[in-house]
C-alpha positions in Angstrom: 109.1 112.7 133.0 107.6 110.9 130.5 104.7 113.7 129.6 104.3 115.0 126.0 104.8 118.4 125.4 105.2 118.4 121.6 104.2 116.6 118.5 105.4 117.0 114.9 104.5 115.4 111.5 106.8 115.5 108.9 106.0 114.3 105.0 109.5 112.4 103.5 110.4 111.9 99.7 113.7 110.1 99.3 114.3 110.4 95.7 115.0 106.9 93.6 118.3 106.4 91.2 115.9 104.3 88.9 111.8 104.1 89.2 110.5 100.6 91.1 107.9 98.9 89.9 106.5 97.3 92.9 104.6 94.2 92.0 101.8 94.9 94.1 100.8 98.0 92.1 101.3 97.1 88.8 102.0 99.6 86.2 103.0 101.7 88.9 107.0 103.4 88.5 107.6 104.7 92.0 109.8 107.1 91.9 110.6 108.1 95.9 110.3 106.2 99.2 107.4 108.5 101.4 106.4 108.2 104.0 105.4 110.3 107.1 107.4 110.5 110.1 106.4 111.5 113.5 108.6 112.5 116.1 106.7 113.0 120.0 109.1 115.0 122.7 108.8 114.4 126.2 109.0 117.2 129.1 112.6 116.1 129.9 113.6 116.0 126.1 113.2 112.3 125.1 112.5 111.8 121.5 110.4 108.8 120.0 109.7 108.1 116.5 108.0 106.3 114.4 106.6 106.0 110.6 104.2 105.3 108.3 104.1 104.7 104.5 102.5 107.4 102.5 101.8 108.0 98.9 100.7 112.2 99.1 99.9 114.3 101.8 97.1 112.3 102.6 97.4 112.7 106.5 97.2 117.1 106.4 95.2 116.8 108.7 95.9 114.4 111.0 98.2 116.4 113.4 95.1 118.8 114.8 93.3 115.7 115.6 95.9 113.5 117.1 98.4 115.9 118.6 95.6 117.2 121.2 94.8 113.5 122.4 98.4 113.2 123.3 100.1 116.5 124.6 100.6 116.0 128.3 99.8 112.0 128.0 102.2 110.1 129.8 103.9 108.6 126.6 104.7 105.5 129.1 101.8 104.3 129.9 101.2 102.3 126.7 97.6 101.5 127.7 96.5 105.1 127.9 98.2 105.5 124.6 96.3 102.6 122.9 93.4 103.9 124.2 94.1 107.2 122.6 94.7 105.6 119.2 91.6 103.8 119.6 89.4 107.3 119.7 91.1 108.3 117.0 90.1 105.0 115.0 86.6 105.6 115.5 87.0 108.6 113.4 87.9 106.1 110.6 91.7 106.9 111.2 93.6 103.9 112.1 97.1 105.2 113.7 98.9 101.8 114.7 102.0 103.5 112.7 102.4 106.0 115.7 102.0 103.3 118.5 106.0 102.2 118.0 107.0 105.9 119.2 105.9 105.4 122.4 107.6 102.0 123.2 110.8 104.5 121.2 110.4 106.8 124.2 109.4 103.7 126.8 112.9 102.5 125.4 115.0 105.3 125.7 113.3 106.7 129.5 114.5 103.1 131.0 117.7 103.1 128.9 117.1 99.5 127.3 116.3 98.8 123.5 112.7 97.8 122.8 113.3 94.0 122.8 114.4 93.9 125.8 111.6 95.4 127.6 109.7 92.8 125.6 112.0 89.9 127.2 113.7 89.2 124.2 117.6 89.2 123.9 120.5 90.2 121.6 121.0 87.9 118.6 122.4 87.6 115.3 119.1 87.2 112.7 119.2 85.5 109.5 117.7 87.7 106.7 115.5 86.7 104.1 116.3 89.0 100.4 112.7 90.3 99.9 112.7 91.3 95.7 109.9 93.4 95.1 109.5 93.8 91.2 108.4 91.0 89.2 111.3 89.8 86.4 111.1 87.1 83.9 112.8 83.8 84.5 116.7 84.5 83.1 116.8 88.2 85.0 115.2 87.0 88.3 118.1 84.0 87.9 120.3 86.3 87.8 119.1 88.7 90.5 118.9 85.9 93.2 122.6 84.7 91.8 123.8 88.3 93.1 121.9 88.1 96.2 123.8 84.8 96.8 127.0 85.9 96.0 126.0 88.8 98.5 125.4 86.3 101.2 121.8 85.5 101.7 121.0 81.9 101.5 117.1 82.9 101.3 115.0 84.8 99.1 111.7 85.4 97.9 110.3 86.0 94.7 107.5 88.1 93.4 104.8 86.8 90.6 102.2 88.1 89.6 100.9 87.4 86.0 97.2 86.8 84.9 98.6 83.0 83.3 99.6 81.3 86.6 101.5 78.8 84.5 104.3 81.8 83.3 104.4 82.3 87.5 105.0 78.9 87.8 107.3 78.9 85.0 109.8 82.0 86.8 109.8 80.1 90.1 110.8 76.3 88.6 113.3 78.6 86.3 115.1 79.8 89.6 114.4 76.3 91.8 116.4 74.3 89.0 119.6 77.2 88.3 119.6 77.4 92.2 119.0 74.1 93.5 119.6 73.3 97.3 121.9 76.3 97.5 119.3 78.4 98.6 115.9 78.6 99.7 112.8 80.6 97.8 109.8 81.9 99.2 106.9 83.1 96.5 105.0 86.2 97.3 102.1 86.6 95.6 100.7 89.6 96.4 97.0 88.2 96.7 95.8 89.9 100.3 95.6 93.3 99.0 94.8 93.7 95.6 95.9 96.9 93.5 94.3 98.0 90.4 94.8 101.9 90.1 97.0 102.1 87.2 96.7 98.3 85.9 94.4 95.4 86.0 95.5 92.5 88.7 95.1 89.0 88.7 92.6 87.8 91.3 93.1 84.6 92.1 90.7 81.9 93.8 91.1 78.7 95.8 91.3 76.6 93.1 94.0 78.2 91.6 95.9 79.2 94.7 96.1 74.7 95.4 97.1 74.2 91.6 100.1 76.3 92.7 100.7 75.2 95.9 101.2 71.5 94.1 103.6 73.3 91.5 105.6 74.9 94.7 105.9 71.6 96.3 107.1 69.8 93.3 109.9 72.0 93.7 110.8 72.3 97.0 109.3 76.1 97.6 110.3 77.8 101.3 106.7 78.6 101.9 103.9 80.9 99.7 103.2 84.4 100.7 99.5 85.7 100.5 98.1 83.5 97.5 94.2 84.8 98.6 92.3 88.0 99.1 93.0 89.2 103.3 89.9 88.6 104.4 88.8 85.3 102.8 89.6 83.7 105.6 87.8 80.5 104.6 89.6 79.9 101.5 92.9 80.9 103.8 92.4 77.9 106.0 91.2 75.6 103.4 94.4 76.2 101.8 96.8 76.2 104.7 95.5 72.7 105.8 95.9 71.4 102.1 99.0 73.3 100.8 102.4 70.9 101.3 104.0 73.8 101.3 103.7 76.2 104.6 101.0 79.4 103.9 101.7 82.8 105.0 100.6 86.3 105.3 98.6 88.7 107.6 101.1 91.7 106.9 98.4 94.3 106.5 95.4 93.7 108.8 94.9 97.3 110.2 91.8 95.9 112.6 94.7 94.0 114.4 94.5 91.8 117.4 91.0 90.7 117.3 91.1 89.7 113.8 94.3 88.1 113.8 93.3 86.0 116.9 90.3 84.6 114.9 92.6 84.2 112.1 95.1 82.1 114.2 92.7 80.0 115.8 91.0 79.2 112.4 94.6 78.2 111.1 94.5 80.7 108.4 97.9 80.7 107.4 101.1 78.2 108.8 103.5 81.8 109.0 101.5 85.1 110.6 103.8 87.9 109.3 102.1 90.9 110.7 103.2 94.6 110.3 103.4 96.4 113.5 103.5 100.1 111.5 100.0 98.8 110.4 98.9 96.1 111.8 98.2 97.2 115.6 101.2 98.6 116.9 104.6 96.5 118.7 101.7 95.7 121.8 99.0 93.7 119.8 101.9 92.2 117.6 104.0 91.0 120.1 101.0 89.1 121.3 99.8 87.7 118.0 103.5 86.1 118.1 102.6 84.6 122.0 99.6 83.3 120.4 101.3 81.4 117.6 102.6 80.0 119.8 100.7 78.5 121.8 98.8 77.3 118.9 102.2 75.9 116.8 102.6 78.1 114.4 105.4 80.5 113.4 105.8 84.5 113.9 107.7 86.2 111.8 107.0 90.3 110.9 106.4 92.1 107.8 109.3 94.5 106.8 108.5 95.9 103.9 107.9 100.1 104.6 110.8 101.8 105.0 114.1 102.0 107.6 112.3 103.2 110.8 109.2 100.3 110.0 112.3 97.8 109.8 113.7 98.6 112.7 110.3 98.6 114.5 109.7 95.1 113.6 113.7 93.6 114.1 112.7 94.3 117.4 109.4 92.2 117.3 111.7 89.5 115.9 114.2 89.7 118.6 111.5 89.8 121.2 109.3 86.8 120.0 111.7 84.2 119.8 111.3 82.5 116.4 114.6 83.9 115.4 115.3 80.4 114.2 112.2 78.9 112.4 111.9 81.6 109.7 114.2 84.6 108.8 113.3 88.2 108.5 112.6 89.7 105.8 115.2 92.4 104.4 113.9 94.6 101.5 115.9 95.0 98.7 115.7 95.2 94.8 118.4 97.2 93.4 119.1 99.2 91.7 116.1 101.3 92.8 115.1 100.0 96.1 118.5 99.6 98.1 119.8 100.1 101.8 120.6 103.5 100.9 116.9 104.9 100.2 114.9 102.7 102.3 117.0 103.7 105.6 117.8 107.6 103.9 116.7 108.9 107.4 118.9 107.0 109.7 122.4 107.8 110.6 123.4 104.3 110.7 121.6 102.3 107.9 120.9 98.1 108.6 123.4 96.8 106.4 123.4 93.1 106.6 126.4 91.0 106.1 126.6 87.5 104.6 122.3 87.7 105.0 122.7 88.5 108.9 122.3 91.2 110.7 123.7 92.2 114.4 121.3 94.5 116.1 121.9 97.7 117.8 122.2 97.6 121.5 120.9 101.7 121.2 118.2 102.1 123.7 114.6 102.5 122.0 114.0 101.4 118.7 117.5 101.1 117.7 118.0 103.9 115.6 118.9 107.4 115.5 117.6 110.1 112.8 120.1 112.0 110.5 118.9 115.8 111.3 120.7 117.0 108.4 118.8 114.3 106.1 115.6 115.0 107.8 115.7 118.6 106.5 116.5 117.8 102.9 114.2 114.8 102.5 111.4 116.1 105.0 108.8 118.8 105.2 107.2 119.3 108.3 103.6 119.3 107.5 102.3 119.7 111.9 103.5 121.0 114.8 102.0 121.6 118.2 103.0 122.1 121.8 101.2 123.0 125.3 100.9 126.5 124.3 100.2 126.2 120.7 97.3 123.7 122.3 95.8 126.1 123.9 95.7 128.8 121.0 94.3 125.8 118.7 91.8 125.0 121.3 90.7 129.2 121.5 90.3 129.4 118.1 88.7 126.4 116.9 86.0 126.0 120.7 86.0 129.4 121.4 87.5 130.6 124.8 84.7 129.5 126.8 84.5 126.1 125.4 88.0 125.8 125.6 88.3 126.6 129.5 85.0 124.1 130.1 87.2 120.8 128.2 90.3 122.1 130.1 88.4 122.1 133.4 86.7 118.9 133.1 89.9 117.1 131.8 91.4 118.2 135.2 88.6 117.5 137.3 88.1 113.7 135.8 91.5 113.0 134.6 92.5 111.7 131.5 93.0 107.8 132.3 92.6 104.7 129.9 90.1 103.1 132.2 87.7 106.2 133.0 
């Protein structure tokens, strides 16, 4: 039986050998990978997880608001449980981060991994190296020098300087040591702009095409986010000028809706969503039908943490553009490596040569190290049927509590009421 009887939040700091300095938050050392984990048990004992990046404790109080949507939900019926996000959402709390646990527990109920219940099948995937600091030209030669001798035959770069002629300069420097041996994407780091600690650039149309022409001069892969998310004309103006293939749409938390007008404007050539935050495995899988069915290429943002990467390998396997683009594989060591971004799973995704074999595991493909859980994680929320009903006592009062309980049995709890 598929019913919820018990949901836990936990918060997760997996300390760093070295600080990163993502190039999306410059100034920024990051010192641990956190994020926040839930884990949602069924009545016969089925576990599914899922999680979402996190820089505090910023969701404390998301467990007394979520968990009593869900406990005795039937964590199968994926509609009922998108429509249980959604009430959530209109409380300004967008959730698509928990949405992946359900199709964990989907997974593991009918004893088939996640892609497969989407129709995809089994495959080796080619892996992109996604760097994630930005490096001057002879130390980001040598970085993507190490990542070949690893293997990969694809990588992407990160710039992001206020004198788009020193980007320009760190991606010809790379083209030219490199040459055909392997293949570089540019990420840009435009969509979602970042100025807590240090001032960003902000670039515009005019400069995102003087770069595009610089990129196609040398043979660039393809350019990742070059404009602001939601400057959707600029986005399309670009795409259908750009000789060099446009992509982006990793963090669009409206999801579907938005990225079906973005797809049928042509807004980018690639659509990379992230299903941890851009509307869950349901509405991502069917932003890659919708590429498509309007030519253009699927391929999902990876960039979070283990459990995130494993939610959206199966997205790849189950969307079939295994072969136009590979997936991206995060890694920038010595700070960001295999070891700390998948800390929590018994069985980290190690790639080999710049593949990587799937699991066959039912679910998401992964299983949680307990013993690292408890070193690296703090349960923050925890709530089951009876601790429900005390929660519901103290914060209705008893006879507000036994009026919701009677009406939620007398007009059910469907997704269609």
């Amino acid at each position: 039986m598929s019913k919820i009887v018990k949901v836990e939040l936990f918060h997760v700091r997996i300390p760093l050998d070295v600080p990163f300095y993502p190039s999306w938050i410059p100034g920024y050392p990051q010192t641990e990978n956190r994020f926040d984990l839930i884990r949602i048990t069924t009545a016969d004992g089925i576990e599914g997880y899922s999680a979402g990046p996190a820089i505090a404790r910023e969701r404390k109080g998301l467990g007394e608001l979520i968990a009593p949507y869900l406990i005795d939900q039937d964590a199968a019926d994926l509609d009922l449980m998108h429509q249980r996000l959604r009430e959530v959402s209109y409380l300004g709390l967008r959730c698509h981060w928990i949405e992946p646990a359900f199709w964990d527990i989907k997974g593991k109920t009918a004893g088939k991994p996640v892609y497969e219940l989407l129709g995809g099948t089994l495959q080796k995937i080619d892996l992109y190296a996604s760097t994630g600091e930005v490096k001057g030209p002879q130390e980001r030669i040598e970085e993507v020098r190490q990542r070949y001798e690893e293997g990969f035959r694809w990588v992407k770069l990160r710039v992001h300087d206020f004198d788009v002629k020193k980007d320009i300069e760190q991606v010809e420097a790379v083209a030219k040591a490199m040459g055909d041996k392997i293949k570089i994407g540019v990420d840009v780091n435009q969509a979602w702009r970042v100025t807590i600690v240090n001032d960003a650039p902000l670039w515009d149309l005019r400069r995102a095409k003087y770069f595009a022409d610089a990129c196609a001069d040398l043979g660039i892969a393809w350019i990742e986010e070059p404009l602001p998310m939601d400057d959707y004309e600029s986005q399309a103006a670009l795409t259908a000028y750009s000789k060099v293939p446009i992509s982006g749409a990793e963090l669009h938390s409206s999801g579907l809706p938005e990225l079906k007008m973005m797809i049928e404007r042509r807004c980018y050539h690639i659509f990379q969503p992230d299903a941890i935050m851009a509307g869950g495995i349901s509405q991502v899988m069917e932003v890659a039908r919708l590429c498509r069915k309007h030519g253009l290429i699927f391929t999902p943002h990876t960039w979070t943490n283990g459990i995130g990467f494993a939610v959206n390998l199966q997205l790849m396997l189950a969307g079939g553009f295994a072969d136009a683009k590979p997936l991206e594989f995060p890694i920038n060591p010595p700070s960001w490596t295999v070891a700390k971004r998948d800390g929590l799973l018994t069985e980290p995704f190690q790639h080999v040569n710049g593949t990587l074999t799937p699991s066959k595991r039912p679910g998401l493909g992964f299983e949680i190290d307990k013993g690292a859980l408890k070193k690296y994680g703090k349960r923050f929320f925890s709530m089951g049927r009876l601790g429900l009903k005390f929660y519901a006592v103290r914060d209705k009062g008893l006879k507000t509590a036994l009026e919701i309980d009677r009406n939620r049995k007398r007009f059910g709890v469907g997704a269609k009421k």
